[in-house]
Residue, then its C-alpha position, 0 to 999 in steps of 0.5 A: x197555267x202553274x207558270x210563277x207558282x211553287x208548289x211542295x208535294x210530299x212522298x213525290x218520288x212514287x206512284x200519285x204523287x211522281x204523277x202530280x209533278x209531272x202534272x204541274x210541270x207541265x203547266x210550267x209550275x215549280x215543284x218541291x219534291x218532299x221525300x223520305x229517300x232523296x236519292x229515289x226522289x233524286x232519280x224520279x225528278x230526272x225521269x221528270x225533268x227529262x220526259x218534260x224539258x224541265x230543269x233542276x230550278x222548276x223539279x227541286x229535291x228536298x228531304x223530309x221523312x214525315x215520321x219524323x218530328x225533327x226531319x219536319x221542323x227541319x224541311x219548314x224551317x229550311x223552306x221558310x228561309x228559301x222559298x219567298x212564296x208557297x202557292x200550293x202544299x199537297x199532303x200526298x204522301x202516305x203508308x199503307x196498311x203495314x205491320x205495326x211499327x212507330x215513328x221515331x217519336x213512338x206514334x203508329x207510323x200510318x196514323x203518324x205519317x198520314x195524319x200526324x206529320x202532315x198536321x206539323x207540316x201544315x201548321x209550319x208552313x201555314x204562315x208563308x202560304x198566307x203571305x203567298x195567298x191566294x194559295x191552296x193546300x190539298x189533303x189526299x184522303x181515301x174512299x177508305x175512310x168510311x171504315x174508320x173510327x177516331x178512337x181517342x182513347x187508343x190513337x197509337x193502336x197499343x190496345x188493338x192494331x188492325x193494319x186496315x182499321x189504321x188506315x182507314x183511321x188516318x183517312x178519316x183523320x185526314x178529312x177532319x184535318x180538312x175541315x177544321x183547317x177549313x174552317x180555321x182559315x175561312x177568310x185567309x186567301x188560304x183553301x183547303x181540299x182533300x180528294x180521294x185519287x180511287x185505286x190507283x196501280x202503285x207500290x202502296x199495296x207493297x204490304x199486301x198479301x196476294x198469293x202467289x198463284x193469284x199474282x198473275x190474276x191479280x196484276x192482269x185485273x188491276x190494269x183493267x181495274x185500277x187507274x193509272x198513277x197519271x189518272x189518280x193524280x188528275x184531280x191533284x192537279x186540277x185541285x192544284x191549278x184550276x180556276x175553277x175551284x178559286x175560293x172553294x174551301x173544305x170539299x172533298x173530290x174524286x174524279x175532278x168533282x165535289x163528293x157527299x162524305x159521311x157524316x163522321x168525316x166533317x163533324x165538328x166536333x170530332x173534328x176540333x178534338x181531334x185537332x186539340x189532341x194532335x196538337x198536343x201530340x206534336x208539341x204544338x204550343x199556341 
């Protein structure tokens, strides 16, 4: 049971991450919904509170747009003041596959919501998941990141952009975060695991082209196909609140278990460049 436990959520008004809420309310947990749009996060905490019995102290809205620097310092510095415990952080939120954009500090927006934010974000909330140890913080990767490649002479895709190779980049990238912040932590009382949720029915695939006569053939075969948002966040919410992975650290899941990752996605090396660079990148001084 999650009952006494607070957990933050980001990108929680949709899809994995409306689902792990729900999970963890059920287990009686109280959630930090962290979301760009907070009157769709508004809207989606209601539904929650409603099919759950839960009220507005166990499902709690707060803004937070991760391609934003700002809006990231903000949330922490609020959450700091507020909150006198964090047990569990999931890194859920994510773009997907879209045009070339830049955040508002002028990174490729995939690379700069699902890598670069959440780096910040972490980092600022790190030393109030210590005080709350033993606390957890999950990372939601993708299988996708096996097509993925850290080129660090060109992380904001200004001399090449491939809406899939981007993705598939801020995944890999995910993964190293995992593991060099494992490592970091190793000791802490603080875990941290990533997961692969699978191909999971939401509004992610927003940017993605299907023919129209295709649509009906497309959406018949992803309910066969596809998980259900309920069933993609089954393993954020065992991440978030089983006992069973007490003190595991580093791993990456799919389907409540352990996975082998390629070599790319826990080398060392890369993956302690990778975490000097977005450090720089977002103004972390140490």
């Amino acid at each position: 049971m999650m009952s006494g436990k607070t957990v933050i959520v980001t990108g929680a008004n949709s899809g994995i991450g409306k689902a792990t809420v729900a999970g963890i309310v059920k287990l009686q947990g109280r959630v930090i919904m962290a979301c760009r749009d907070p009157d769709r996060a508004e809207e989606a905490a209601r539904d929650i509170r409603q099919q759950n019995g839960a009220d507005g102290s166990q499902v709690l809205v707060k803004q937070l747009d991760l391609a934003s620097l700002k809006s990231i310092r903000t949330f922490c510095e609020n959450i700091m003041k507020e909150e006198p415990r964090l047990d569990v952080l999931i890194n859920n939120a994510g773009v997907f596959q879209c045009p070339y954009t830049r955040t508002e500090d002028g990174f490729e927006m995939q690379f700069g919501v699902n890598h670069l934010g959440h780096f910040l974000l972490t980092h600022l909330l790190l030393d109030l998941l210590k005080r709350s140890a033993p606390s957890r913080v999950l990372v939601v990767s993708s299988k996708l990141y096996k097509r993925g490649e850290i080129d660090f002479e060109d992380l904001n895709s200004e001399q090449f952009y491939d809406k899939a190779l981007a993705y598939s980049r801020s995944k890999l990238a995910n993964l190293l975060f995992t593991c060099e912040l494992a490592r970091r932590l190793e000791g802490s009382g603080v875990t941290v695991n990533a997961l692969t949720p699978g191909i999971v029915r939401t509004n992610l695939g927003r940017h993605v082209h299907v023919p129209v006569l295709a649509k009906p053939l497309f959406n018949l075969l992803s309910w066969g196909l596809f998980k259900s948002p309920e069933e993609g966040a089954q393993t954020s919410v065992y991440l978030a609140s089983s006992p069973d992975v007490d003190g595991v650290q580093g791993k990456c899941f799919a389907d409540c278990q352990p996975q082998v990752l390629l070599d790319k996605a826990t080398n060392q090396d890369l993956a302690s460049k990778l975490w000097d660079i977005s450090e720089v990148m977002v103004g972390i001084t140490t």
